[in-house]
BALUM-928348 format. One record per residue (C-alpha): residue number from 1; x, y, z. Coordinates in steps of 0.1 Angstrom, whole numbers. Layout:
BEGIN
[NUM, [X, Y, Z]]
...
END
This chain:
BEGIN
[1, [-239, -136, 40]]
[2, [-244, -109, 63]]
[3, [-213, -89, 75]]
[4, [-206, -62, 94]]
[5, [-181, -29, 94]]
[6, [-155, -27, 114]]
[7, [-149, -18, 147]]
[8, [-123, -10, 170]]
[9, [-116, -8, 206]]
[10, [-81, 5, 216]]
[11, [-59, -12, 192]]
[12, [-77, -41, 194]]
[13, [-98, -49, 158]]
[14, [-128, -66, 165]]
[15, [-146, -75, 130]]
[16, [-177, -98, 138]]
[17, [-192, -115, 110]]
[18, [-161, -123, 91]]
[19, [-162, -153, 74]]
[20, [-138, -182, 84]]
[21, [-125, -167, 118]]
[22, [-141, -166, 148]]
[23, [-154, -133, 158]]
[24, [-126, -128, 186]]
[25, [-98, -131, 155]]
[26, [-80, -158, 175]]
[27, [-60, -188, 154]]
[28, [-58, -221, 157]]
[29, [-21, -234, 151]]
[30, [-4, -267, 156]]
[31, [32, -260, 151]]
[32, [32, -271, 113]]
[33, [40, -256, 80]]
[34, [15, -242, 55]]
[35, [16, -234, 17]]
[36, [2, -200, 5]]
[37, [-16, -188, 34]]
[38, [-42, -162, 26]]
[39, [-28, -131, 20]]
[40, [-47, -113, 54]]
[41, [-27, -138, 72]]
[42, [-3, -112, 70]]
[43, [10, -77, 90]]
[44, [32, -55, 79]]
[45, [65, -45, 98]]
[46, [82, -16, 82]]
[47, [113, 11, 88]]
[48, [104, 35, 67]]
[49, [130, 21, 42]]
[50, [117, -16, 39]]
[51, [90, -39, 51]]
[52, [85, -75, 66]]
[53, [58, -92, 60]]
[54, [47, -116, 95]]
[55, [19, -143, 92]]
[56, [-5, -150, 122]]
[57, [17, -181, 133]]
[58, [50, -158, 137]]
[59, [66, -164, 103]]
[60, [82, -134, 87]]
[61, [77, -149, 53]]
[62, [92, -118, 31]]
[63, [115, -92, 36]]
[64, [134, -68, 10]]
[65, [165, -55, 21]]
[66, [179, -25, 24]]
[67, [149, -9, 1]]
[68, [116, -20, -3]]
[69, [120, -27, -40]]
[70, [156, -48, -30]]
[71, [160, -86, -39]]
[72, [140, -105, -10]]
[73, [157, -123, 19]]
[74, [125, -141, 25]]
[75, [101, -148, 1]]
[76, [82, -180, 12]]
[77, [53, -158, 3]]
[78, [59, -165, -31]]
[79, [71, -202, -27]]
[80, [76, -225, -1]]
[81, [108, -230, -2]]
[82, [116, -194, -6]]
[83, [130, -190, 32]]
[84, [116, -178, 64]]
[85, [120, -172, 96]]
[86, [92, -183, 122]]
[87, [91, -183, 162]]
[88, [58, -199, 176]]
[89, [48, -224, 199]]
[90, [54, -262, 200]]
[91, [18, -280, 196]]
[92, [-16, -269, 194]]
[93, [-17, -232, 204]]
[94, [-42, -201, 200]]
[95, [-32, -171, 182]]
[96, [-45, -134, 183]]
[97, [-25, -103, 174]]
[98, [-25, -63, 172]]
[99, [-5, -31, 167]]
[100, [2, -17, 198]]
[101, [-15, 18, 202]]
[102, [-7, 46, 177]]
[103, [24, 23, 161]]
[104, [36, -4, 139]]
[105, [49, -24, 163]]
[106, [29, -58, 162]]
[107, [24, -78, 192]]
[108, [9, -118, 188]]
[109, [-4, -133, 217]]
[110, [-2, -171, 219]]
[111, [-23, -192, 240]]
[112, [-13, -229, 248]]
[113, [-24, -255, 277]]
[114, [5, -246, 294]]
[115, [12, -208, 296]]
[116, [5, -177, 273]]
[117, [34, -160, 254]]
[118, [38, -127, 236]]
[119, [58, -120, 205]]
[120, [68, -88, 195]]
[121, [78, -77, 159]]
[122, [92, -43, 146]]
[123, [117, -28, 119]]
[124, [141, -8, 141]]
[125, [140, 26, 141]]
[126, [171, 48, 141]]
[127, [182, 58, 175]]
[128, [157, 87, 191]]
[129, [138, 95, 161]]
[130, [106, 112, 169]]
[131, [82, 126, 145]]
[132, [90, 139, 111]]
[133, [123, 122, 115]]
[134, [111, 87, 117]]
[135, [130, 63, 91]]
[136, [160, 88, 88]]
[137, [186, 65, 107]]
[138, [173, 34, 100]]
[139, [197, 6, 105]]
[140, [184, -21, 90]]
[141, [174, -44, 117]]
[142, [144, -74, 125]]
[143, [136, -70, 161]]
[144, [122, -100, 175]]
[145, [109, -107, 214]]
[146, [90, -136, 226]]
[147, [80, -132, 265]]
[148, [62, -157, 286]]
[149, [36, -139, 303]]
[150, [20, -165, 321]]
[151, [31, -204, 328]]
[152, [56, -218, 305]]
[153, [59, -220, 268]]
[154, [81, -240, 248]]
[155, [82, -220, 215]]
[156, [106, -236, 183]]
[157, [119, -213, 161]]
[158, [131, -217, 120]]
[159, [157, -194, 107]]
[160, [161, -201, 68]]
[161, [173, -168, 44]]
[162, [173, -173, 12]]
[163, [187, -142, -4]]
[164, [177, -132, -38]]
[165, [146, -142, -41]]
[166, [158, -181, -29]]
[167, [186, -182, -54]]
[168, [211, -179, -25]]
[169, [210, -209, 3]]
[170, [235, -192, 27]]
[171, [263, -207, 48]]
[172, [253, -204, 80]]
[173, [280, -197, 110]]
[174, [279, -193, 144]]
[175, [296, -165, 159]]
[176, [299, -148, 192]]
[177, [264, -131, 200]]
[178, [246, -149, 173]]
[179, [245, -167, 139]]
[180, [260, -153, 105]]
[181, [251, -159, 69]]
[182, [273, -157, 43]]
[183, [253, -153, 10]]
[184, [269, -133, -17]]
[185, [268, -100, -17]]
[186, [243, -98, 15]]
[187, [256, -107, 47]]
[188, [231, -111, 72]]
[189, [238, -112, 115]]
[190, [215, -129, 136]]
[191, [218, -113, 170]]
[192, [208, -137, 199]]
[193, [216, -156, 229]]
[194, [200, -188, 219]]
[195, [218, -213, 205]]
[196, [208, -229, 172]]
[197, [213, -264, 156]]
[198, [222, -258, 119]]
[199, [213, -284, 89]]
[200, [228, -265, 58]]
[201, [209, -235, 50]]
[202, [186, -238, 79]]
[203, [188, -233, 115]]
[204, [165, -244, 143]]
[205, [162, -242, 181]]
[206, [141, -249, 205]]
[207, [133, -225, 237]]
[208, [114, -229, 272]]
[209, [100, -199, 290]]
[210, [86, -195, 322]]
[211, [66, -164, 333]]
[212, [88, -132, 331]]
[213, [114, -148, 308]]
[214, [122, -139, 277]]
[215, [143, -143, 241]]
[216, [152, -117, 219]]
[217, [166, -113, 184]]
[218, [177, -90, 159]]
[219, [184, -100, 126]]
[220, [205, -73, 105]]
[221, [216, -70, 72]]
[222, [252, -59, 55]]
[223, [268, -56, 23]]
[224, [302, -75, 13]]
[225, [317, -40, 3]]
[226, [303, -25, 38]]
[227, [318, -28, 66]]
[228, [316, -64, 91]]
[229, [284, -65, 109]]
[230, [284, -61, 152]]
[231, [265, -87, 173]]
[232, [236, -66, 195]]
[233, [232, -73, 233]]
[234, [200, -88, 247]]
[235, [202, -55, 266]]
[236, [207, -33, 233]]
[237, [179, -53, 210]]
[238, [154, -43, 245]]
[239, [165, -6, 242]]
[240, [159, -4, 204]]
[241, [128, -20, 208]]
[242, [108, 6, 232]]
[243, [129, 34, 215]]
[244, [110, 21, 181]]
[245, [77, 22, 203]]
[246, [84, 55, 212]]
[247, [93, 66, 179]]
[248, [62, 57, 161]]
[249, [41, 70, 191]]
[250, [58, 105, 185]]
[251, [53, 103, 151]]
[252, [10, 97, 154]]
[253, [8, 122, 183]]
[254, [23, 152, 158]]
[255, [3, 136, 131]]
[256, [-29, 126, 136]]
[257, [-56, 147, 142]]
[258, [-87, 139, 123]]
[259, [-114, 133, 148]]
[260, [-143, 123, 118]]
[261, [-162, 88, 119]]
[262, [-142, 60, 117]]
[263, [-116, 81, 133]]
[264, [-91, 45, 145]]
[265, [-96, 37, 111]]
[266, [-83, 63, 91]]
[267, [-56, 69, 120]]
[268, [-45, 36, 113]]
[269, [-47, 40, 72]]
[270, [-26, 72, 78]]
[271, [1, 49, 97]]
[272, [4, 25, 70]]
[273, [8, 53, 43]]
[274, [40, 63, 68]]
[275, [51, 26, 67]]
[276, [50, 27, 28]]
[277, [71, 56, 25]]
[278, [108, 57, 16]]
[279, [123, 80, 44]]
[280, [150, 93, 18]]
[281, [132, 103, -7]]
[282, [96, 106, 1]]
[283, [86, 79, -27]]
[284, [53, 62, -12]]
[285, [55, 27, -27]]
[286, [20, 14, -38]]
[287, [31, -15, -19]]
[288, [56, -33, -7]]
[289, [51, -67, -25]]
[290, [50, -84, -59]]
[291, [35, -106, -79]]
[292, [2, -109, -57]]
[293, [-19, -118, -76]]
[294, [-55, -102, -89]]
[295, [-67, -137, -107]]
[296, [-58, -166, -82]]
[297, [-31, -192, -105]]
[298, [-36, -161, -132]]
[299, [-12, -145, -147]]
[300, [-18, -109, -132]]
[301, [7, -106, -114]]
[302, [28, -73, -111]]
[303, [54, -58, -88]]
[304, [41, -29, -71]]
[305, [75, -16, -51]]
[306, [74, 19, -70]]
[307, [55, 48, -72]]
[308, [30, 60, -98]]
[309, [26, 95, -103]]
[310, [-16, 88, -109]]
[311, [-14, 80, -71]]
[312, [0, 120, -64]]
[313, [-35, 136, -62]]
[314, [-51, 111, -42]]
[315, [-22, 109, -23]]
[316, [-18, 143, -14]]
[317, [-58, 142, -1]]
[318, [-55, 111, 19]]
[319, [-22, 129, 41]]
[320, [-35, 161, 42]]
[321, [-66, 144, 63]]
[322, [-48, 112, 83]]
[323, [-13, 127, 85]]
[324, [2, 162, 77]]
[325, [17, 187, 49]]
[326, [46, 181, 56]]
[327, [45, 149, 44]]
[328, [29, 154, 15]]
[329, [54, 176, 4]]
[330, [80, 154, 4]]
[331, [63, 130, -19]]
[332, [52, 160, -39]]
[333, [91, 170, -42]]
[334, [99, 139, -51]]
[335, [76, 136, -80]]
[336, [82, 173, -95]]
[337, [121, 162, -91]]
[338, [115, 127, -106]]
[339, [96, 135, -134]]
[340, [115, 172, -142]]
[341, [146, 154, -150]]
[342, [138, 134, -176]]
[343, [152, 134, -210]]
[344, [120, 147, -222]]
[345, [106, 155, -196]]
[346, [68, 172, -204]]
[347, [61, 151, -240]]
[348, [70, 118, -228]]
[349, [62, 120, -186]]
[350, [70, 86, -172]]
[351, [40, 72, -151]]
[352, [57, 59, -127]]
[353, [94, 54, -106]]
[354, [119, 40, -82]]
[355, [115, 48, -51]]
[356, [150, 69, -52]]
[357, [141, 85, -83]]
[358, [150, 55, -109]]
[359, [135, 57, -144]]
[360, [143, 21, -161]]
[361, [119, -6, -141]]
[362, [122, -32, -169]]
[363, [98, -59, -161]]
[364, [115, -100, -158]]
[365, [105, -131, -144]]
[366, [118, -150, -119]]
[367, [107, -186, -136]]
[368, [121, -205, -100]]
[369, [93, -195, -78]]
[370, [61, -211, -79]]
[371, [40, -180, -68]]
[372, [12, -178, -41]]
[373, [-7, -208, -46]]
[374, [6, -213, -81]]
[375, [-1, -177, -94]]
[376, [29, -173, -122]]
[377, [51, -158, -137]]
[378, [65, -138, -106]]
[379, [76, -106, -123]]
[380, [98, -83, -106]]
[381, [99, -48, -123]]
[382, [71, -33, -142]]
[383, [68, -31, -178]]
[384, [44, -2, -174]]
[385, [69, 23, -170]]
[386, [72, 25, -204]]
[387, [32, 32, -211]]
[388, [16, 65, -222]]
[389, [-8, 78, -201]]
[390, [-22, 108, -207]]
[391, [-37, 116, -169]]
[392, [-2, 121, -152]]
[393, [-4, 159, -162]]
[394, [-36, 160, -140]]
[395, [-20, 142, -111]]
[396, [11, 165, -110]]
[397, [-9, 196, -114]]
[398, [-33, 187, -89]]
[399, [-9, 175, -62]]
[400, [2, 209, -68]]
[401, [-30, 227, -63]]
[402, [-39, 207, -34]]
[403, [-3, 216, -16]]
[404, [-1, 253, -28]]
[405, [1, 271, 8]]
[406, [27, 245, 16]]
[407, [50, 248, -12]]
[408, [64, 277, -3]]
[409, [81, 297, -35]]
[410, [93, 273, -65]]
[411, [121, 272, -81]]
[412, [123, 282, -120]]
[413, [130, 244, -132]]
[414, [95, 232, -112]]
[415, [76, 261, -124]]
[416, [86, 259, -160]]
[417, [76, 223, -161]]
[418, [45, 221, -145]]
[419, [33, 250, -167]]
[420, [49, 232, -201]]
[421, [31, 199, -184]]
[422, [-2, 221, -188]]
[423, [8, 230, -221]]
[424, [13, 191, -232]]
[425, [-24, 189, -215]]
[426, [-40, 213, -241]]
[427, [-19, 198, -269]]
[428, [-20, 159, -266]]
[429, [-56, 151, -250]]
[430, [-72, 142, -283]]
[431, [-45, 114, -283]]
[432, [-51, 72, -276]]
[433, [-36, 56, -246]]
[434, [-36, 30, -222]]
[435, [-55, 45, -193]]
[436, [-54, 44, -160]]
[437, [-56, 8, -155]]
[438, [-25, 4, -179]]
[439, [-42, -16, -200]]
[440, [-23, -37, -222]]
[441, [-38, -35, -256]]
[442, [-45, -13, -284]]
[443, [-47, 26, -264]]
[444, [-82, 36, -267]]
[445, [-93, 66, -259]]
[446, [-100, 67, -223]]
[447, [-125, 89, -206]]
[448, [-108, 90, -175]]
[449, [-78, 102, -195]]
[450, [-92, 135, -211]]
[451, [-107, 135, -180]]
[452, [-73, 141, -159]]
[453, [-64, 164, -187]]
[454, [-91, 187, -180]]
[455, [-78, 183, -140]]
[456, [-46, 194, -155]]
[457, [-58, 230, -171]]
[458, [-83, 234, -142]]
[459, [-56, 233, -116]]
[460, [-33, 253, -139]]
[461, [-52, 284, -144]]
[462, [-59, 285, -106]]
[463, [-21, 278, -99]]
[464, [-13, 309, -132]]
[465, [1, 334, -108]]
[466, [16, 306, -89]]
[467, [34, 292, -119]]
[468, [44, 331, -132]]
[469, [21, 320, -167]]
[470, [-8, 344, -167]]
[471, [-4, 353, -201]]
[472, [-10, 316, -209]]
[473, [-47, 312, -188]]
[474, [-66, 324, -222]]
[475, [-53, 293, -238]]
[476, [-54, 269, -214]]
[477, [-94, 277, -207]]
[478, [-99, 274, -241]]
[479, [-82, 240, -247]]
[480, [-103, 230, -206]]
[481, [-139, 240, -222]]
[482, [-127, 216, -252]]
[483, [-120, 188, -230]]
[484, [-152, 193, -214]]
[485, [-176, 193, -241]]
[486, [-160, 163, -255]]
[487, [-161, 145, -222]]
[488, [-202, 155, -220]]
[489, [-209, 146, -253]]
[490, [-190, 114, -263]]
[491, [-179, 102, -227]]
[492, [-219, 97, -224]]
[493, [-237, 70, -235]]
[494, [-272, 67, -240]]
[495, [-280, 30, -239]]
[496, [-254, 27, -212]]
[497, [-273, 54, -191]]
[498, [-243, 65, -180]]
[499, [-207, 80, -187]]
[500, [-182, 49, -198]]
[501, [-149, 42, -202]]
[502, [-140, 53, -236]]
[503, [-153, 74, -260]]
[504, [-181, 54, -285]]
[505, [-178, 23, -254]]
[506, [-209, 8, -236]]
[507, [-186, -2, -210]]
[508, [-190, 11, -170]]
[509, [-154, 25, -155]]
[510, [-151, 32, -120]]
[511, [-127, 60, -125]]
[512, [-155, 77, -141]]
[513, [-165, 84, -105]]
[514, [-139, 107, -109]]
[515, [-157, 131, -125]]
[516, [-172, 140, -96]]
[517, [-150, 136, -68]]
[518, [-127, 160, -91]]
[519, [-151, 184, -94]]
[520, [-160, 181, -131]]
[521, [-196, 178, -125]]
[522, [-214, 183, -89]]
[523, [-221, 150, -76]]
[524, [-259, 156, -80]]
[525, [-258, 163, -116]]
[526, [-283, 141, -133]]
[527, [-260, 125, -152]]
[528, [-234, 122, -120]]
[529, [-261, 108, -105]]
[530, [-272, 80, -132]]
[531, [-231, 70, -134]]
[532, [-231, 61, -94]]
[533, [-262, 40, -98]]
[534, [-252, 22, -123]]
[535, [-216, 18, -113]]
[536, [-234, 7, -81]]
[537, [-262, -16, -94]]
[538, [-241, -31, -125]]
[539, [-202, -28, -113]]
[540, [-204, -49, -82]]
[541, [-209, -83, -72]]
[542, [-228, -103, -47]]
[543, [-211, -82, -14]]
[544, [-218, -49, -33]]
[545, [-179, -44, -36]]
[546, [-169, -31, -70]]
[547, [-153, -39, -102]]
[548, [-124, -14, -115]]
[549, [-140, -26, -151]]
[550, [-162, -55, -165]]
[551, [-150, -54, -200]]
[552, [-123, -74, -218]]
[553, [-86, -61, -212]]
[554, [-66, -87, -231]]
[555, [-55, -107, -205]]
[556, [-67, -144, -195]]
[557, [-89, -146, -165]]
[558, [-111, -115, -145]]
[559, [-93, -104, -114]]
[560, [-113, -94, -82]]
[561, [-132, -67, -70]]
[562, [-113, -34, -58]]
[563, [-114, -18, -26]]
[564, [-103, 15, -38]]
[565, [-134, 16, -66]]
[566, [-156, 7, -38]]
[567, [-142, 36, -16]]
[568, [-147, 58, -49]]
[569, [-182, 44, -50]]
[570, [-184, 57, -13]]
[571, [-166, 90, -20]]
[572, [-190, 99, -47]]
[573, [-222, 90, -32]]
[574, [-214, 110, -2]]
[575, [-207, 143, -27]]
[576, [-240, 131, -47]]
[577, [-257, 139, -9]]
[578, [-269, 102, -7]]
[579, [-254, 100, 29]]
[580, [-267, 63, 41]]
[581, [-257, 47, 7]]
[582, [-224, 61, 15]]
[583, [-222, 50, 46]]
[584, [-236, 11, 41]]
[585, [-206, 12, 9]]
[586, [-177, 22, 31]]
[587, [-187, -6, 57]]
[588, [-189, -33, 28]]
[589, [-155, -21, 16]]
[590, [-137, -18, 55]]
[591, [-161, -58, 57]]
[592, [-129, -68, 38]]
[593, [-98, -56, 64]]
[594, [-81, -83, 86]]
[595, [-74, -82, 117]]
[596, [-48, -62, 123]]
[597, [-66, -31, 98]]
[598, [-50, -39, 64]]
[599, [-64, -39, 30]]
[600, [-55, -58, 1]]
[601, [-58, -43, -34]]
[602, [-87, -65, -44]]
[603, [-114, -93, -30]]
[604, [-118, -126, -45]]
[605, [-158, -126, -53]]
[606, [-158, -165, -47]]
[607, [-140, -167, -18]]
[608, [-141, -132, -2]]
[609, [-104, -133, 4]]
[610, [-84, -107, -2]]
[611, [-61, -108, -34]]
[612, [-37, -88, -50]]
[613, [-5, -70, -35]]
[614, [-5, -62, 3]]
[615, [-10, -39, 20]]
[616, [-22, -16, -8]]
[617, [-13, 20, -7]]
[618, [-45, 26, -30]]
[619, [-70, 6, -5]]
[620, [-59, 29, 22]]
[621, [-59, 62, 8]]
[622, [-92, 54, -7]]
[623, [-105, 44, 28]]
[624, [-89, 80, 41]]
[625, [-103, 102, 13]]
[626, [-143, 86, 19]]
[627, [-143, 88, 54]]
[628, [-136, 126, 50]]
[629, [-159, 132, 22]]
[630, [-187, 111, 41]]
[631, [-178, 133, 75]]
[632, [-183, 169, 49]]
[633, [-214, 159, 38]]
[634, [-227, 149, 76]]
[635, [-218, 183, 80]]
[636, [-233, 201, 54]]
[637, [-263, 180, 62]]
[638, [-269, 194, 95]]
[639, [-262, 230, 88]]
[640, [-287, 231, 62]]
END
């Protein structure tokens, strides 16, 4: 099947050629319920704190609360009965939706016989915060409007939380200026004029509009302890909303400034990267779901609400080009923070963290939801916190490379670690591990491991003076040259043709496209070259999207392609000079994004939906990182 990049024209995603929609993206909806839709059904909402997820038919069908990694109020994602809360028309209806220009405010248009109404979905902002700020004074608030724009609309809405993750089936309670829910320790206030019917746990109403008319609501959210939640105006919930407008338009006009090909598109990754970021600390979740799964009715299924310091280099490219330093400076501080004050802090560097800085993640199931379309166990937590991976001393180091005019002067504590972190480098990279894929077997040893190793010395000795550790550079390029020749000589394989995944392994690894996009070998070294071929010949399937890895991991079942391999596919071709194969890989990979420009983690190679946890931090930064590299190389093509 032939398909085609994407395009856009304002805000509005136009994506001909995608399977199973029709090329104008509008929906067909008949008022009914549906089981598991597909995952692009979905946009995100966000604060800068949490996120909403919102299907195409106006469900918001999971929301964490107050923190993205906080038990959900809705999670009818992850089972049907898992709570909700929908606004969309009565009857058969047409349904196409957008961001509204330079925000994350989401705006679905439904058509019916007998009028057209528009809804409009944000996380509230706090009260006139403009760029750098945005996030800081969140209050915690779903901001709903439905307007009739033309003829009349009769539109139903469904208000069912179910806190915990459905374990809670709330008493509901009407109050003045809206509808209370007491559930535990949450309390939740639903701010609107209407009035509701309420059946236990559930409440329902039904609303006419004429042209001009419309309903608003804001659903916020309380502790027990806190103090008692305060109804919000028709008049108030309007304000909020165009501040919110306003707020994320400040924050992409400071911003945004890459002009490159694909320019809406990496504008738009840069926006989501803001939307996955947790305002008080800088933590950049890798996104803001769980249990997604990579294997439909598999079992991998993890909970992605936390951050992974093998995301920091990547990162820190990806917001340097579709955002600004300033950003990536936070998250920078937050991992150098995080990871300093460990126990142990250089020997034993935990891969990943809370978003406020947590180190314990344990991993347990939730055995009383069914998962998206039967995908079990839902985990929540991540067992992989307490892996050993031996590239997070490369993705520290090189974060801090990539950010050193912005750092300004460090402090003792950061210096001394990232220096004894360059020190662990040299000592441990002859050790087994579990890679960057977290593998759960037997640790191996990884080439992209010694790999990141190597990153770590590299970046070191440029950063010596930096880190006040000159008298260590001798040392450290000793133990780098080490790395390297082990890397060239048994991180290549002959019958393979190309460099593998571990040492003494026939197996392809798309992080060994690393190797060049880190600068370990020029992207048109022979055996650079003779990798990306046959990563790109032998590591994709039918659509040319690519496989992280082919070989067994231990686990039943083979997950899907991934979009961020494909971008590295991308990435690596364009530093290789091979310009057009670049190009034709980042349109198969950007083939994949729904309507409203989100990417998934992976693609289903049967069904070419997207699977895996949404939206995916990793997607996004990967899209960012090749457009750039693709728009150097155009220019170092034409000034040669």
């Amino acid at each position: 099947m032939t398909r085609t990049a994407a395009s856009i024209t304002g805000t509005t995603w136009n994506l001909k050629g995608k399977p199973g929609l029709p090329a104008t993206w509008c929906w067909i909806g008949k008022g009914t319920a549906m089981d598991s839709l597909p995952i692009g059904d979905y946009a995100l909402l966000s604060d800068c704190r949490s996120a909403a997820l919102v299907s195409r038919d106006g469900s918001v069908d999971w929301l964490c609360w107050p923190r993205f990694d906080a038990p959900s109020v809705f999670c009818r994602l992850l089972d049907p009965a898992g709570g909700r809360f929908a606004i969309r028309p009565v009857g058969e209806y047409r349904a196409s939706r957008r961001y509204v220009d330079q925000t994350m405010v989401l705006e679905t248009t439904f058509t019916s016989a007998g009028g057209t109404g528009v809804l409009t979905d944000a996380m509230a902002l706090g009260r006139n915060e403009r760029g750098h700020d945005l996030g800081a004074g969140s209050p915690g608030m779903l901001l709903r409007r439905l307007s009739c724009t033309a003829g009349e609309i009769e539109a139903e809405v469904s208000y069912a939380p179910r806190p915990e993750y459905g374990l809670i089936h709330p008493i509901l309670v009407p109050v003045s200026g809206g509808l209370a829910a007491q559930s535990g320790a949450d309390r939740l206030l639903l701010s609107t004029p209407i009035a509701f019917t309420v059946n236990g746990a559930t409440a329902t109403a039904r609303i006419r509009l004429a042209a001009g008319q419309t309903a608003v609501f804001a659903l916020g959210h309380g502790q027990m302890a806190g103090p008692p939640l305060a109804a919000w105006t028709p008049g108030e919930i309007n304000v909020r909303l165009d501040d919110t407008l306003e707020g994320w338009r400040s924050w992409s006009a400071i911003h945004q400034t890459y002009e490159g090909p694909w320019r809406e598109l990496v504008h738009h990754s840069g926006r989501v990267l803001q939307a996955l970021t947790f305002e008080p600390t800088g933590a950049i979740v890798a996104a803001p779901t769980t249990s997604l799964p990579e294997s439909v009715g598999g079992e991998r299924n993890w909970d992605y609400r936390y951050t992974w310091v093998r995301d920091a280099s990547l990162t820190m490219e990806a917001l340097w080009v579709a955002a600004c330093p300033d950003e990536a400076n936070k998250f920078f501080a937050f991992l150098a923070d995080a990871a300093a004050s460990q126990p142990h802090p250089v020997m034993h560097l935990q891969i990943m963290f809370g978003i406020g800085g947590e180190r314990d993640l344990s991993e347990r199931e939730l055995p009383h939801l069914a998962g998206w379309r039967g995908s079990r166990p839902v985990r929540v937590g991540n067992g992989a916190w307490l892996q050993r991976q031996l590239d997070v001393y490369g993705e520290l180091l090189g974060a801090a490379q990539r950010l050193v005019d912005q750092l300004g002067e460090l402090d003792p504590v950061t210096r001394r670690f990232l220096a004894a972190a360059a020190d662990t480098a040299a000592a441990r990279w002859r050790e087994k591990d579990q890679g960057i894929w977290e593998i759960r077997g037997d640790p191996r040893d990884f080439l992209y491991s010694k790999l990141m190793c190597w990153v770590a010395l590299d970046r070191a000795i440029a950063l010596a003076d930096y880190l006040g550790a000159e008298d260590r550079v001798a040392d450290w390029a000793a133990a780098r040259d080490e790395i390297r020749a082990a890397i060239l000589t048994r991180g290549w394989n002959e019958r393979a043709g190309a460099f593998t995944q571990a040492f003494g392994s026939e197996d392809l690894d798309a992080s060994n496209l690393m190797l060049a996009i880190t600068g370990f070998l020029p992207g048109d070294d022979p055996r650079m070259r003779a990798t990306i071929d046959a990563t790109a010949a032998r590591l994709t399937d039918e659509r040319g999207l690519v496989y992280r890895y082919l070989a067994h991991d231990g686990l039943a079942g083979q997950e899907g392609t991934f979009l961020l391999c494909t971008f590295w596919l991308a990435q690596a071709q364009a530093l290789s000079g091979e310009i057009e194969a670049a190009t034709a890989t980042f349109e198969r990979a950007v083939a994949a994004i729904n309507d409203v420009g989100l990417l998934a983690e992976e693609v289903d190679p049967a069904s070419g939906e997207m699977i895996g946890n949404f939206p995916q931090a990793f997607s996004h930064i990967g899209l960012i990182n090749a457009a750039w590299a693709i728009t150097q190389a155009r220019q170092l093509a034409g000034s040669t």
